[in-house]
C-alpha positions as CSV (number, residue, x, y, z in Angstrom):
1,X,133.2,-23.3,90.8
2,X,135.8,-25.2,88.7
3,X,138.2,-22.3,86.9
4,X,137.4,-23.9,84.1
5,X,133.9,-23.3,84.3
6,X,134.8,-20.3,85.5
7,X,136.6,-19.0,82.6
8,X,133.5,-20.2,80.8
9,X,131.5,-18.0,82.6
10,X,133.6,-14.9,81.8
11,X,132.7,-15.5,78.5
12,X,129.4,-13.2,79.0
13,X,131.5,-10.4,79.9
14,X,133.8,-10.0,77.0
15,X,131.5,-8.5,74.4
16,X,129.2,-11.1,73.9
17,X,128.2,-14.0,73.7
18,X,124.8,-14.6,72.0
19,X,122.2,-12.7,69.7
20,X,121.1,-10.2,72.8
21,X,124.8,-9.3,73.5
22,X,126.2,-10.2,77.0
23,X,124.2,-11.6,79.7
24,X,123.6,-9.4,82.4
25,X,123.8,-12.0,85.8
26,X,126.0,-12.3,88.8
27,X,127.9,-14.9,90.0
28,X,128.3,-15.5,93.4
29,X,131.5,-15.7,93.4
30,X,134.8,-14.2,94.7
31,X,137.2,-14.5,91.9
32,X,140.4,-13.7,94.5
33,X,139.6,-17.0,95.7
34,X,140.0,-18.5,92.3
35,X,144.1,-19.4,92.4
36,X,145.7,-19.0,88.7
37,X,146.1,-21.1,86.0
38,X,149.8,-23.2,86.5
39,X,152.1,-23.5,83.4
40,X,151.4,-27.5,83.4
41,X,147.7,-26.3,83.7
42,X,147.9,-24.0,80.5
43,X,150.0,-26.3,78.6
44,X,147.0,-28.7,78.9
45,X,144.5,-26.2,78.1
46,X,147.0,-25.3,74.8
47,X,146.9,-29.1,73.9
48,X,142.9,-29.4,74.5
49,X,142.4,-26.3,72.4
50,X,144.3,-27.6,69.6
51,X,142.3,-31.2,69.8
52,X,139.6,-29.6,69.6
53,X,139.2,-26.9,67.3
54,X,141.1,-29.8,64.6
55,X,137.9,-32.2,65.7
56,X,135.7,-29.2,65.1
57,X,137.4,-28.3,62.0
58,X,136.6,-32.1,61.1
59,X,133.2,-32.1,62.1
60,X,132.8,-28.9,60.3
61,X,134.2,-30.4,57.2
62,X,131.7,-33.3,56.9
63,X,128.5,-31.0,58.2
64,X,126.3,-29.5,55.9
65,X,126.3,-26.2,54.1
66,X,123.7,-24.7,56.4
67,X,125.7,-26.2,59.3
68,X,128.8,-24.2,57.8
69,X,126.3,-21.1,57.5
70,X,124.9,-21.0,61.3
71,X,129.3,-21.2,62.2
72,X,129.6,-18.3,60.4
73,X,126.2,-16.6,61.7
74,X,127.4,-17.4,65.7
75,X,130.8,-15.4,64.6
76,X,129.1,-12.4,63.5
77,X,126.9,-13.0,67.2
78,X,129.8,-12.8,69.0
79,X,131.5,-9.8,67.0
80,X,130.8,-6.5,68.8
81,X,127.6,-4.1,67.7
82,X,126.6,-1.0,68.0
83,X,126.5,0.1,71.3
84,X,128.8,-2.4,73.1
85,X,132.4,-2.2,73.9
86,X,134.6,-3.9,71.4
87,X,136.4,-6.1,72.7
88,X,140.0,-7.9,71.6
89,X,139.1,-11.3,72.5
90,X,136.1,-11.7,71.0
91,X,136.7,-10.0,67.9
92,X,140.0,-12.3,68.2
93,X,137.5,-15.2,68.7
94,X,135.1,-14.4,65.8
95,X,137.8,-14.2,62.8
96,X,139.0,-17.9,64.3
97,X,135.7,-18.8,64.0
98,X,135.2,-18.1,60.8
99,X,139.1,-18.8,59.8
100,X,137.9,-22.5,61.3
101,X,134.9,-22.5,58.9
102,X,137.1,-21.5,55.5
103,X,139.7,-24.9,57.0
104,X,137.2,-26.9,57.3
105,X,135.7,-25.9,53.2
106,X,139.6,-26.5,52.4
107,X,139.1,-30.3,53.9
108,X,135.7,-30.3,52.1
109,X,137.5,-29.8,48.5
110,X,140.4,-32.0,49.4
111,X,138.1,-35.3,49.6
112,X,139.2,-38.6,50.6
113,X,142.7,-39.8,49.8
C-alpha cells in the first residue's frame, strides 16, 4: 500500500472518523515493512497541506451556508464521544476544521477587491 494511503488508513484508528466512531477492519498489512516518511518527503507533505487546506478554505468561502454547516457537523464527527478514547490528533484535527470554516466566513465578508 502507498504510505500515503496508508497514513489515510490510520485515520480510523485515531478516534474517529465518521458518525459511528472508528471503523473496526484490519488491514493486511505489516506496517514494519512500511519505511518512514524522509525530510524531503515531509517537506512535500507540509507544502501539500498548506495548498490545500488554503483551496479548501477558498472553496469553503464561495460554498453555501449549509455547505459551511455540514464542515462544521463532520468536526464535531470526528471529535471524541462518550465512550471512546480521546485522542490529541483528532481533537487537534476538529478545532482546524472548524478554525478553517470561521477563515473561510472571514473571506466571505471580505468580498471581491
Amino acid at each position: 500500500m502507498h504510505r500515503g494511503l496508508k497514513a489515510l488508513s490510520r485515520w480510523d484508528n485515531e478516534g474517529g472518523a465518521g458518525p459511528d466512531g472508528p471503523q473496526e477492519h484490519s488491514l493486511d498489512v505489516d506496517l514494519t515493512e512500511i519505511p518512514p516518511l524522509t525530510n524531503a518527503e515531509l517537506v512535500q507533505l507540509r507544502i501539500r497541506v498548506i495548498a490545500s487546506e488554503n483551496l479548501m478554505i477558498m472553496m469553503l468561502a464561495e460554498g453555501s451556508d449549509r455547505q459551511l454547516e455540514l464542515a462544521r457537523e463532520m468536526a464535531s464527527y470526528i471529535s471524541p464521544r462518550p465512550g471512546f478514547t480521546h485522542h490529541p490528533l483528532t481533537t487537534q484535527a476538529a478545532m482546524h476544521m472548524v478554525d478553517l470554516v470561521d477563515r473561510a466566513i472571514h473571506y466571505r465578508s471580505i468580498g471581491p477587491s
